[in-house]
Each structure stands twice: as C-alpha cells, then as structure tokens.
C-alpha positions in Angstrom: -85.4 21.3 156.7 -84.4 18.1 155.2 -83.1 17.5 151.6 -82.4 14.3 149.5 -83.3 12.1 152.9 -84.5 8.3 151.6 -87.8 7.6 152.3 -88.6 4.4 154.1 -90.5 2.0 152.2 -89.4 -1.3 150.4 -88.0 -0.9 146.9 -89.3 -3.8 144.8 -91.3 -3.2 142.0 -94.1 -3.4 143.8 -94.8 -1.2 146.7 -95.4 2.3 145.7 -96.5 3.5 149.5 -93.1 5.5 151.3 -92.7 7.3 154.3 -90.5 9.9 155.7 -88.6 9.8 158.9 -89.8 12.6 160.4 -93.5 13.5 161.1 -95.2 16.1 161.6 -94.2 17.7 158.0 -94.5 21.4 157.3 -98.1 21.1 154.7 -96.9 22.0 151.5 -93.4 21.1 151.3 -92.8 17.6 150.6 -91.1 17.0 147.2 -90.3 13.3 146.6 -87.4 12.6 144.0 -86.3 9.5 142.4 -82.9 8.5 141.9 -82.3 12.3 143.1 -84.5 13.5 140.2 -87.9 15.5 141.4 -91.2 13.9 140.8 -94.2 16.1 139.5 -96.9 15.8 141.0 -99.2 13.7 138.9 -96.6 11.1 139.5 -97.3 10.6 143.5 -99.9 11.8 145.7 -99.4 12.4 149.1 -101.5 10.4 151.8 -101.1 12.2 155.7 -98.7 15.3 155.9 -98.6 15.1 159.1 -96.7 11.4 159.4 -95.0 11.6 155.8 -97.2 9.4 154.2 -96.7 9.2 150.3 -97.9 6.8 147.6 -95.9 6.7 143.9 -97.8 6.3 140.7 -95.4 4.1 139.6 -93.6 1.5 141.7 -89.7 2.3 141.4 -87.8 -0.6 140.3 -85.0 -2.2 142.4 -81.8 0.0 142.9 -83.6 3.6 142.6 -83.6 5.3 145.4 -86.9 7.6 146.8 -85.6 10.3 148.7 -87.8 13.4 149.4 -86.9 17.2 150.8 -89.7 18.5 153.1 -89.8 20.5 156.1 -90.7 19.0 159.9 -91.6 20.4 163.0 -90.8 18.8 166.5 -93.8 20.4 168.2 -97.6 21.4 167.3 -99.5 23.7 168.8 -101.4 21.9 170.6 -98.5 20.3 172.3 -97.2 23.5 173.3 -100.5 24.6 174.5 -100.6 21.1 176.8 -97.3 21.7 177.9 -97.9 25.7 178.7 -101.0 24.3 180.9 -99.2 21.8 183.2 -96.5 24.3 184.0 -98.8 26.7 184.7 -100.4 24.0 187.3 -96.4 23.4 188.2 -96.1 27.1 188.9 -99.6 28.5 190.2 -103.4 26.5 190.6 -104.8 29.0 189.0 -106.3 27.8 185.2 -105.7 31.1 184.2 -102.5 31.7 182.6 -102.7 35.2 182.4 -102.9 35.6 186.1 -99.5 33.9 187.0 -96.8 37.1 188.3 -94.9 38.5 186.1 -92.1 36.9 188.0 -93.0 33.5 187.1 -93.8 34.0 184.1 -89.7 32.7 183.1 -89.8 30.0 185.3 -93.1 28.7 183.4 -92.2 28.9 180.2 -88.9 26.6 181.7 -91.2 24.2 183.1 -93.5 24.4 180.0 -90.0 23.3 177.4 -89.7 20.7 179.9 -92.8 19.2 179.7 -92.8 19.2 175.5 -89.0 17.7 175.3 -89.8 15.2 177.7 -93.2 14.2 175.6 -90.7 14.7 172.4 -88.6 12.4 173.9 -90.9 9.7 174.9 -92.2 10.2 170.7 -89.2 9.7 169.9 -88.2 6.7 171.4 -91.3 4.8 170.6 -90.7 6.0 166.7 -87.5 4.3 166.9 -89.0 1.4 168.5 -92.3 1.2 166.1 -90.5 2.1 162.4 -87.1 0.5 162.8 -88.5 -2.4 164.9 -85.2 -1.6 167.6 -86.7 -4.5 169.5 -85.3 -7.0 167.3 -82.4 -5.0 167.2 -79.4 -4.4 169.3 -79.6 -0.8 170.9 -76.8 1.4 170.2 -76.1 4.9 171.9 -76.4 6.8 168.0 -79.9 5.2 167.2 -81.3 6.6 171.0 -79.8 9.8 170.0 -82.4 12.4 169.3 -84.6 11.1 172.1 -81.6 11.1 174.5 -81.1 14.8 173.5 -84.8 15.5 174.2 -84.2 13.7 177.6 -81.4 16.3 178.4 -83.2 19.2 177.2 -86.0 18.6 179.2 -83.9 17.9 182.7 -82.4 21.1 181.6 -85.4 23.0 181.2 -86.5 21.7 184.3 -83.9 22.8 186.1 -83.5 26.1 184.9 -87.2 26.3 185.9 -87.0 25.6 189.9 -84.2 28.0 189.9 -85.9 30.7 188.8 -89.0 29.7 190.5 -86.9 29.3 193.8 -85.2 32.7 192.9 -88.6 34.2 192.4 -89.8 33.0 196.0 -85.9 34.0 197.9 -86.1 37.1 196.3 -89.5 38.2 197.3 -88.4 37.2 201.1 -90.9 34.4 200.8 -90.5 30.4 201.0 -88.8 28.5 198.3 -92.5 26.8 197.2 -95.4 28.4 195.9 -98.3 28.5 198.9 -100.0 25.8 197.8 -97.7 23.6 198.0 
C-alpha cells in the first residue's frame, strides 16, 4: 500500500495527465488527492490501472501537489506462472508440473522466485532508466535500490534452490544433477 505518494506529472496549469510510480496497481484502489485533499471521482478519470495512468478534470495550478493512495503488486500472475514454468524446465523436462517429485517440489518453487525477482529486477531498472531519465543522470546506490534488492533476492532464491535440489539428489544416494543433465 502506498498513501499520500506524489504523482509524477508536470504541475503547470496545463497538463492534467499524472502517473504513479508504481505499476501494476491493485484495480479499484487508486484515490488521487490534491494538496492532500481527496478528489471525487467526477473530478479525474483513470486511464490504465495497470501503469497508474490518471488524467484530472481540472489542471492543478502551480504549487499544489497530486498525490494519490493506491495499492501495487510486484508480480502478476502470469509472471508467476512464466517463472513456475522455467523452474520446472530447471528442475525436470517434463511440461507437466504436476509430475515433478515431491522432493523437488521446494527446490522449484526456489528456482521459480528466482526467475520473477530477477525479471522484477530487470523492470525495475529499466523504470528507473525510462521515467526518471537516470541516463542523463548521475547513478547513485539509493536510486538502484529496489532493483538491487530484487537482484539479491533472486541470487538468493537461486541459491536456496540448488541446495535443495543437490540435497534432494545426495539424499536419495543419487548424483548431484538431475539425469538429464
């Protein structure tokens, strides 16, 4: 959840069209506000959920501020469902989810949180580098923040993933890579 966050969009008596942040906003929960006071909604109209897209009635005149509270999500699910498929491809060739062991079924789900934070990450980056135009910019270490954390969450899930797949394999007196391999 986010609350009382500014809205991007140029404050000039002029442009009425704002955008949050985040994307991939919760449908239904994006309440705009200016100068902290909440609009109604004949007084803006909301363009694409799903990239925070909004558009005011009524420009707002320079030195109000457009702020919004609204729910995000980091992932869809169809990016879990992509990410579920190529660890089950990581983990057994089989297209069939269902039919990986029960054993596995940890170290895919590891593989699987990899795959989406390292795809969140990438996102992430290349918002920073699209909206706030970070190519003209210096980059600091707090603006590559969130995709950095990604980054590590990803090499984390990762490697909690061959250590239980490797567990799996040691375990069952078998080699440390699936037969396939």
């Amino acid at each position: 959840p986010f609350k009382g966050k500014m809205l991007l969009g140029v404050v000039d008596n002029v442009n009425r069209a704002f955008f949050t942040f985040e994307d991939r906003l919760v449908p239904g929960t994006l309440v705009p506000s200016l100068d902290y006071a909440e609009l109604t909604p004949g007084q803006w109209s909301e363009i694409d959920p799903v990239i925070g897209h909004i558009q005011l009635a009524a420009p707002p005149a320079p030195g109000q501020s457009v702020r919004a509270r609204y729910y995000c999500r980091y992932f869809l699910d169809t990016d879990l469902d992509a990410a579920l498929q190529l660890a089950g491809g990581q983990i057994d060739e089989s297209a069939d989810l269902t039919l990986i062991s029960q054993g596995l079924r940890a170290a895919t789900l590891s593989y699987a949180a990899a795959f989406a934070f390292r795809k969140q990450s990438i996102r992430w980056a290349e918002r920073m580098s699209d909206r706030l135009l970070l190519n003209d910019a210096p980059v600091d270490s707090q603006s590559n923040g969130r995709s950095n954390e990604f980054a590590n969450l990803a090499r984390d899930y990762l490697r909690d993933g061959l250590a239980l797949r490797t567990s799996f394999y040691q375990s069952n007196g078998r080699r440390n890579i699936p037969a396939f391999a």
